[in-house]
N, C-alpha and C positions, 0 to 999 in steps of 0.2 A: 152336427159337430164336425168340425172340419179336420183333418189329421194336422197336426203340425209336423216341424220337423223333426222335434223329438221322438215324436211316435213312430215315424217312420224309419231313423234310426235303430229305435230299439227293435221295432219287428226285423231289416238285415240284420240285427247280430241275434238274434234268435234263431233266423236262417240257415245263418252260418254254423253257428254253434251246433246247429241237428248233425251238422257232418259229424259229433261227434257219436252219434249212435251207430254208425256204420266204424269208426274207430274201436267202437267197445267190442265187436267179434273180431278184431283183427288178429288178438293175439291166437285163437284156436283156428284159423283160416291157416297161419302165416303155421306155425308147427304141421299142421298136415298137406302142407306143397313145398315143394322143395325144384331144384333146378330154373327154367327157364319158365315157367310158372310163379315162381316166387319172384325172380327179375321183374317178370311183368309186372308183377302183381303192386309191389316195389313202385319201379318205375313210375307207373298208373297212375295209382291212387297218392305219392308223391306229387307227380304233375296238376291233378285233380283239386289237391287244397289250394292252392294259388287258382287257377280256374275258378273254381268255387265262390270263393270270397271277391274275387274281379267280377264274377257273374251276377252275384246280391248288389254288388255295390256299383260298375258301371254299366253292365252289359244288358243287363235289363232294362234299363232306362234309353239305351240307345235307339237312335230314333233310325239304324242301319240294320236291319233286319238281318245282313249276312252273318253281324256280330253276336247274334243273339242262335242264330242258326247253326253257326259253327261249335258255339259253345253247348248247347244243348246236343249237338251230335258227339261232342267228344265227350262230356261228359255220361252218353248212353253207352257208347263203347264201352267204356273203361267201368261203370259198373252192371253193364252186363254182364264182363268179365267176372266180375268181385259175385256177382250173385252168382253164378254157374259156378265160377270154383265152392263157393257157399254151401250149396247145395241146397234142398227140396225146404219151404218153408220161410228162405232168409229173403228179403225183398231189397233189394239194395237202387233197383229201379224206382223206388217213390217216390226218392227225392230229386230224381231225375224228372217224374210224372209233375213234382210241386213247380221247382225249373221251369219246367214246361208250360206250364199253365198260367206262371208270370209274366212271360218272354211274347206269348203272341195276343194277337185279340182273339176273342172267345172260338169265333168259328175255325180259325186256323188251331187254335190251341186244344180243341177240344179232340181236332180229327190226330194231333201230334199224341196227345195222351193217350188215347185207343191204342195207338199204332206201338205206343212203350207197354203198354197194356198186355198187349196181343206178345209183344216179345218175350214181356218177364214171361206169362203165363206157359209158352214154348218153351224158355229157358227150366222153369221149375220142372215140365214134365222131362225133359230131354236131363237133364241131372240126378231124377230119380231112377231114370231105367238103369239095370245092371249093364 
């Protein structure tokens, strides 16, 4: 069976719409940061939905790899951020690890994954210490 293009469609707005699970903790994020944490935080994840939805819909399919590069870096930043302010438990890098896993061919994608892998997993302990 071959995907059509409806299929396909639907699977990006599926994609996109997960951004909305990282939405659903924002309100108790957003009450316990305040200052230039909040800005960023703001800013960011601001920035990020436009990204987002450009990256489901063109950027993964570009056949320019810096496009795909760039975007999957910025979008690691900014929820690395969102998971470190998070704190211990909250995984905000997954959807960055899925991103990832679209974006390249397997052997490139698999070592980008690890490598977000390896970050959250330092992010989660470095947020639990006092």
């Amino acid at each position: 069976m071959a995907l059509k293009r409806g299929h396909i469609l639907a699977g990006r707005l599926v994609l996109v719409a997960s951004l909305l699970i990282v939405a659903g903790g924002l309100p108790g994020l957003v009450h316990t940061t305040g200052g230039i944490e909040l800005w960023l935080l703001v800013v960011g994840l601001g920035v990020s939905v436009p990204v987002w939805i450009w990256f489901w819909f063109r950027a993964v399919d570009s056949g320019r790899t810096a496009v795909r590069v760039a975007s999957i870096a910025y979008l690691t930043a900014v929820f690395a951020y969102v998971s470190y302010l998070a704190g211990p438990g909250r995984d905000a890098l997954l959807f960055v690890e899925l991103a990832a896993g679209a974006a390249f061919t397997l052997r490139r994608a698999a070592v980008v994954v690890f490598l977000i892998a390896v970050l959250e997993g330092t992010l989660q302990i470095a947020s639990a210490l006092p």
